[in-house]
N, C-alpha and C positions, 0 to 999 in steps of 0.2 A: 737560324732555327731558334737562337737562346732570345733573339727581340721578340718573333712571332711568340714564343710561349710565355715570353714575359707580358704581352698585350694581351694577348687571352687571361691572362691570370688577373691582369688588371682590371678587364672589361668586368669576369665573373664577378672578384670581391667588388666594383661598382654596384654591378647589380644586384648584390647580395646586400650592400650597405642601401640604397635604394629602398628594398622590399622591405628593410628592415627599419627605414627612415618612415615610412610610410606604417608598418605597422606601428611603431611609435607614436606616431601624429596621430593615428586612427584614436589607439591606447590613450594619449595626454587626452583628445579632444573629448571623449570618454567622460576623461577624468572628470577634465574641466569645465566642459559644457553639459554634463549628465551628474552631478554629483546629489542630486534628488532621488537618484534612482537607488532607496534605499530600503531596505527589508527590516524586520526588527531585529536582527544585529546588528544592523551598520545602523538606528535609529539608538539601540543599547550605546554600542560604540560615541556616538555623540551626546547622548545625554539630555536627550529635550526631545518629547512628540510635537511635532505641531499641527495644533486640530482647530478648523475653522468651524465659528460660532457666533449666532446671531448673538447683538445684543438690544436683548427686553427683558419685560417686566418675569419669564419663568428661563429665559437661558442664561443671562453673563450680566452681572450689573453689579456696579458698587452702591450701598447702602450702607451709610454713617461710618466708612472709613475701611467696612468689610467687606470682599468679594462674595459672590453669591447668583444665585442660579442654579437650575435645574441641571444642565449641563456641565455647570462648572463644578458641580458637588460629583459629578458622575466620570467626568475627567482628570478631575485631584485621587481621584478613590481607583481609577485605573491607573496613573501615574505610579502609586503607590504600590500595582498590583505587579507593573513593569518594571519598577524601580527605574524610571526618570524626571525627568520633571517635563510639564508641559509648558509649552507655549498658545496662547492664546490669540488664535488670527478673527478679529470681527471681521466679518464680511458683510457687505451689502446686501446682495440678494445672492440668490443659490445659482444661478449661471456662472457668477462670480465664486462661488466655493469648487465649484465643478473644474473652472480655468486653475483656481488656487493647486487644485490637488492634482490637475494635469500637467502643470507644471514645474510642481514640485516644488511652491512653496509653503503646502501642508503636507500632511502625512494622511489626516484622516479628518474628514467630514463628521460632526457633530450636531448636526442636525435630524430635524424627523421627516425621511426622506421616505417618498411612498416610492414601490414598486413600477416599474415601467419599462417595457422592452428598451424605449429609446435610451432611456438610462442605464440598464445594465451592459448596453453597448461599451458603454463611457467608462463605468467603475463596475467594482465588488460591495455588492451589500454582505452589511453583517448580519448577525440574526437577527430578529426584529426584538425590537425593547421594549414594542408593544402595540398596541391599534390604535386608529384614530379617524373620525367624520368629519366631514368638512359641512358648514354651516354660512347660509347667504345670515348677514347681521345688516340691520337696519334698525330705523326706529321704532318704538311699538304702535301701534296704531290704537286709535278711543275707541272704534267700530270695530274689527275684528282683526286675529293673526294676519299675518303676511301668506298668501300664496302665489306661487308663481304664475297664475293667470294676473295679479293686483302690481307685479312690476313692471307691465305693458311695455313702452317703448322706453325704460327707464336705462340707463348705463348701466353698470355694473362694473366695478373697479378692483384687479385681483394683483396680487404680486408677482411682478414678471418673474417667469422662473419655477414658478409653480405647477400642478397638475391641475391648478383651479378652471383654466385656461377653457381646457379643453372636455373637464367633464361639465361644465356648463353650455358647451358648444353641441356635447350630446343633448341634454336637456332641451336646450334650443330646438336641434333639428328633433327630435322625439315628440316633444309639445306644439311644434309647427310655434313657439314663441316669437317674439321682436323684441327683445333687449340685444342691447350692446354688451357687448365686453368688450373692456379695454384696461391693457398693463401697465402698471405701475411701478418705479425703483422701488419705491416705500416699502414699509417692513407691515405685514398683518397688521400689529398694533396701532403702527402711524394711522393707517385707514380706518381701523375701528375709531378713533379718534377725530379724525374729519367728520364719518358719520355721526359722532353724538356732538360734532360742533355746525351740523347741519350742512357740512362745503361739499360730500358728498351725498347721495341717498343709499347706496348699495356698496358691499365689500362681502368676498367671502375669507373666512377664515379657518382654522383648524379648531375645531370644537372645543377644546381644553381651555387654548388662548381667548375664544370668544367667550368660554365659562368665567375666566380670569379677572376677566375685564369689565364683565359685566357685576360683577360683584362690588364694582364702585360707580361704573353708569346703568345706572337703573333702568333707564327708558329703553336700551336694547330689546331686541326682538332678535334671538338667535336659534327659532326651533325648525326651521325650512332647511331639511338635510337638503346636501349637495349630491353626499354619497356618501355609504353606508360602511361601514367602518371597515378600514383595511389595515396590514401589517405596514408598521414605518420603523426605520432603520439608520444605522450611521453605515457610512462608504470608506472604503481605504482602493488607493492604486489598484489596478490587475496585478500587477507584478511585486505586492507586498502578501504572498500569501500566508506567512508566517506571524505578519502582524493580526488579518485578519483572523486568524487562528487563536490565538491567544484573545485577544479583544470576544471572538465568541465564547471561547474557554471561561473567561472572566463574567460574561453576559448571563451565562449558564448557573453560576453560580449566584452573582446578584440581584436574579431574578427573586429568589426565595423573600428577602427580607429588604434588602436596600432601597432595592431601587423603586417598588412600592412605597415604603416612608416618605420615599424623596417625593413620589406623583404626590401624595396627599399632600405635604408641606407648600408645594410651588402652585399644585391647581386645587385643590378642595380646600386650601386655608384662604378663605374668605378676607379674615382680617389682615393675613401676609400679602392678600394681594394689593388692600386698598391701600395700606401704608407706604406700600416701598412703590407705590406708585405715584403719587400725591406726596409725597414729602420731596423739601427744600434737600434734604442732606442726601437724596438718591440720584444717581448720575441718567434717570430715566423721568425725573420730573423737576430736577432744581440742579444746580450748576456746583454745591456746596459739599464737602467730603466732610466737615466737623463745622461745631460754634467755634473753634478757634481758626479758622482759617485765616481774621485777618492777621493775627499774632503771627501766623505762620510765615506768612505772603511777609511779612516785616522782615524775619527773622532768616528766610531764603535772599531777601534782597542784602540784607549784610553779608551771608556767604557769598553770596553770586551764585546760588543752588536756585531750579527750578524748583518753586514750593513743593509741586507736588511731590517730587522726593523727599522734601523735610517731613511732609504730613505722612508719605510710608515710614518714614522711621519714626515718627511720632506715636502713629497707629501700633507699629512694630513694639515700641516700648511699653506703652499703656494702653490702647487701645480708646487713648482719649479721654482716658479714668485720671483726674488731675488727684485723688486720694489714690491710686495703687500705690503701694508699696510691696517689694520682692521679699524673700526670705532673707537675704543678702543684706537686707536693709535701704535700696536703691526708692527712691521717690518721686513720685512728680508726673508730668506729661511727660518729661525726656529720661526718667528712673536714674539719677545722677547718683553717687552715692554719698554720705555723709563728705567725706574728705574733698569730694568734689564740690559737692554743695559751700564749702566752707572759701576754696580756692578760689570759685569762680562769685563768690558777694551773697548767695542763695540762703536768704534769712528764713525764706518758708519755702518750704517745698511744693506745698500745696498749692499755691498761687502760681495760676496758669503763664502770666507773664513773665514771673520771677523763674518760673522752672524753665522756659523757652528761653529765657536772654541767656540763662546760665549756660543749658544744653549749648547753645550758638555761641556761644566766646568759646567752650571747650571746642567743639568741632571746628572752631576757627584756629585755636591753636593746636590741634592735630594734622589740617591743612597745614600751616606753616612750619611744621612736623619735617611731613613728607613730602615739601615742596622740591626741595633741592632733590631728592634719590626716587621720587616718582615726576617727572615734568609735567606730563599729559593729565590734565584733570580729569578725565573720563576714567584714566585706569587711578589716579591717584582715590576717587572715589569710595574704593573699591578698601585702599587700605586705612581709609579714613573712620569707615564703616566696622572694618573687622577691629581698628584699634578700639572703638567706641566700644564695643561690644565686649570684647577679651579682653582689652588694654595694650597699651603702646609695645609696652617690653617684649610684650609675648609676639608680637607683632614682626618687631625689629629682629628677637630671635629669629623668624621663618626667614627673614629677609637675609640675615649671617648666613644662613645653613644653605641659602639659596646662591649668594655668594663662593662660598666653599664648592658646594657640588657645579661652578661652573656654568649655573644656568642663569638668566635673563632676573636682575630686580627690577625691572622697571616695569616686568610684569607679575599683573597677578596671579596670573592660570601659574607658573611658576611659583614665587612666593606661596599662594594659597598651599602646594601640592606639600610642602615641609610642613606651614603651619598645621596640616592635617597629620604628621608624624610627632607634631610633640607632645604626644600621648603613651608614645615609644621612647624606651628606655634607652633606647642606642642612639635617639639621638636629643632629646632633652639631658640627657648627661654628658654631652658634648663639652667641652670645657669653653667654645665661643657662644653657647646658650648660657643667657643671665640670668632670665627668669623661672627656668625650673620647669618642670611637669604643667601640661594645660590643655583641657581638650578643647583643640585646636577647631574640628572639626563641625563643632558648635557655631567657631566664629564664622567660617566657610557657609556652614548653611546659611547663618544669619546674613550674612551679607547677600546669597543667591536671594533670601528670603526678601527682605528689602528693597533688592533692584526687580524683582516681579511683580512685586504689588506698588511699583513704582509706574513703569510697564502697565500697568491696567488701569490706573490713573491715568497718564498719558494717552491713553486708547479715550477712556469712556469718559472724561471730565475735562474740559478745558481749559488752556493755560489761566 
């Protein structure tokens, strides 16, 4: 009797550990292979939206060292509205933003997305942020506009992914027509560009961007509607409803004044479009981030630093201004300050070279710093940046304090989390803090700040 009930007892808790082995697995696989599946809490909770975004001449582009765009001015200003920071995913074409954010490595589509059954299948529209016409662009003709009886059996080239697709396919069967349509990776822009380089004859585009464009190719021909103006929008997951709640919340309200400024600035400034399109120093017409690039590309090669993160913290410091000077007294392309200026040989500040080798011998001896108690260059980066910024001491204090309480110096998320308390009395008066009261929190940003516009360098300019 006492074996029989001991095997039964055995078999149950089997089965009980079992059910419970398997809810588990179910749970971790959840965890681990679902960790996308996030709403804006668990987007709060981590600290970054990530919202996919073309890049051209009115959504995401650097120009002369500054980020910029339509979108990006409209996702910084939502960032701020969420209190996190974004990340910025370029995407090729919109099939590929659609995969991004079904898979969970965006959060929210940033694009001007029209309305379509098949689409709201897929996602959640937000409200719309505004209207928009689609336009065939070609070249102008000596004899008269463009009609659709005058493109006969001509191609017609449209961006896979788009609605262009198909309401030309209406056109077609309505007009009894014979042109072709046929899709393309390329982005609108790219194809408006073929067409004024003559490789294609036809492209249609979003009305705004063919206004944009043609403000610096003249010979355009863009007044043959496609279709007549509809509501376009940004997408989040089905199952973020609370993100798209707030994103409307915030839409609601910068409709009033913002986000108009913004239209005018990106598509009715005529002059904003020609320059940051046509210039050497824009990541959508020349390959250059500043005139000092090659100083840079020198001055990266003595760190062992990818330039382009030299030129963010360059941009970071001055903005490329080799006379700025701070209130602090700091100078130069890299803002050194007097005592440093003096330490590291820096007879002018002003002089672009003299302020670069200076900056790069310090940042070389801050690496040598934090070599031995950061190993990993990637995170030592990180404290190399915030020393540069606040200064070493204050630095080293986070790192003590991070010590003390037992957690990890060899990392930043750590480190950073005290340097952000020695602004607090309890613990800048620590008796293993040297340097005193500092807001810390300054260096923390500056450092997030740096490695994002590092980050969008890397994205939109080449090594």
């Amino acid at each position: 009797m006492k074996k029989t009930l001991t095997l039964s007892l055995s078999i149950i808790i089997l089965m009980l550990f079992g059910v419970q082995c398997t809810f588990l697995e179910e749970r971790f696989d959840t965890i681990f292979h679902d960790p996308y599946v996030l709403d804006l809490p668990g987007i709060k909770t981590r600290g970054t939206l990530r919202a996919a975004v073309d890049n051209n001449s009115t959504s995401y582009y650097i120009y002369r060292g500054r980020r910029m765009g339509y979108e990006f001015e409209l996702l910084r200003d939502l960032g701020k509205t969420l209190g996190v920071q974004i990340k910025f995913v370029v995407v090729n074409d919109i099939e590929s933003a659609f995969q991004h954010l079904e898979a969970g490595k965006v959060d929210l589509i940033a694009m001007n997305l029209e309305h379509s059954a098949v689409r709201s299948d897929r996602i959640a529209f937000t409200q719309a942020l505004g209207s928009m016409s689609t336009v065939v662009v070609g070249l102008k003709s000596m004899e008269k506009p463009v009609f659709w009886e005058g493109i006969g059996n001509d191609t017609i080239y449209v961006r896979k992914g788009t609605v262009y697709k198909s309401q030309l396919k209406h056109i077609k069967d309505s007009l009894s027509l014979n042109f072709t349509v046929l899709e393309s990776p390329e982005h609108e822009e790219t194809l408006i560009d073929q067409v004024a380089d003559q490789d294609i004859k036809w492209t249609v585009a979003d009305k705004n961007i063919a206004q944009a464009n043609a403000t610096y190719y003249q010979g355009l021909d863009i007044h043959l509607k496609v279709a007549e103006e509809g509501s376009v929008a940004w997408a989040t997951r089905k199952n973020s409803p609370k993100l798209q709640e707030e994103v409307n919340a915030w839409l609601t309200d910068k409709k009033k004044r913002f986000i108009p400024t913004l239209y005018s600035k990106y598509f009715l400034n005529s002059r904003n479009s020609y320059y940051r399109s046509i210039s050497q120093f824009s990541s959508l017409a020349g390959n250059r981030i500043s005139v000092f690039d090659d100083i840079i590309r020198d001055g990266a090669g003595e760190l062992g630093w990818d330039w382009r993160l030299l030129a963010a913290l360059v941009y970071k410091e001055s903005g490329f201004d080799t006379t700025a000077t701070s209130y602090a007294g700091a100078a130069g392309l890299l803002q050194l300050m007097p005592v440093t200026l003096e330490r590291f040989g820096v007879t002018n500040p002003n002089d672009p070279t003299q302020s670069l080798s200076g900056g790069v011998r310090y940042l070389q001896y801050l690496d040598k710093f934090w070599r031995e108690r950061v190993p990993d260059s990637k995170e030592r980066i990180r404290f190399i940046l915030a020393s540069y910024n606040v200064g070493q001491g204050h630095v080293e204090d986070a790192w003590r304090l991070t010590m003390k309480y037992g957690k990890n110096t060899r990392s930043w998320k750590d480190v950073s989390f005290f340097l952000n308390l020695k602004s607090d009395p309890e613990y800048y008066r620590d008796p293993i803090v040297k340097s005193g009261y500092a807001k810390g929190h300054v260096a923390v940003n500056y450092v997030r700040d740096v490695l994002s516009l590092f980050e969008s360098y890397k994205t939109l300019v080449e090594p």
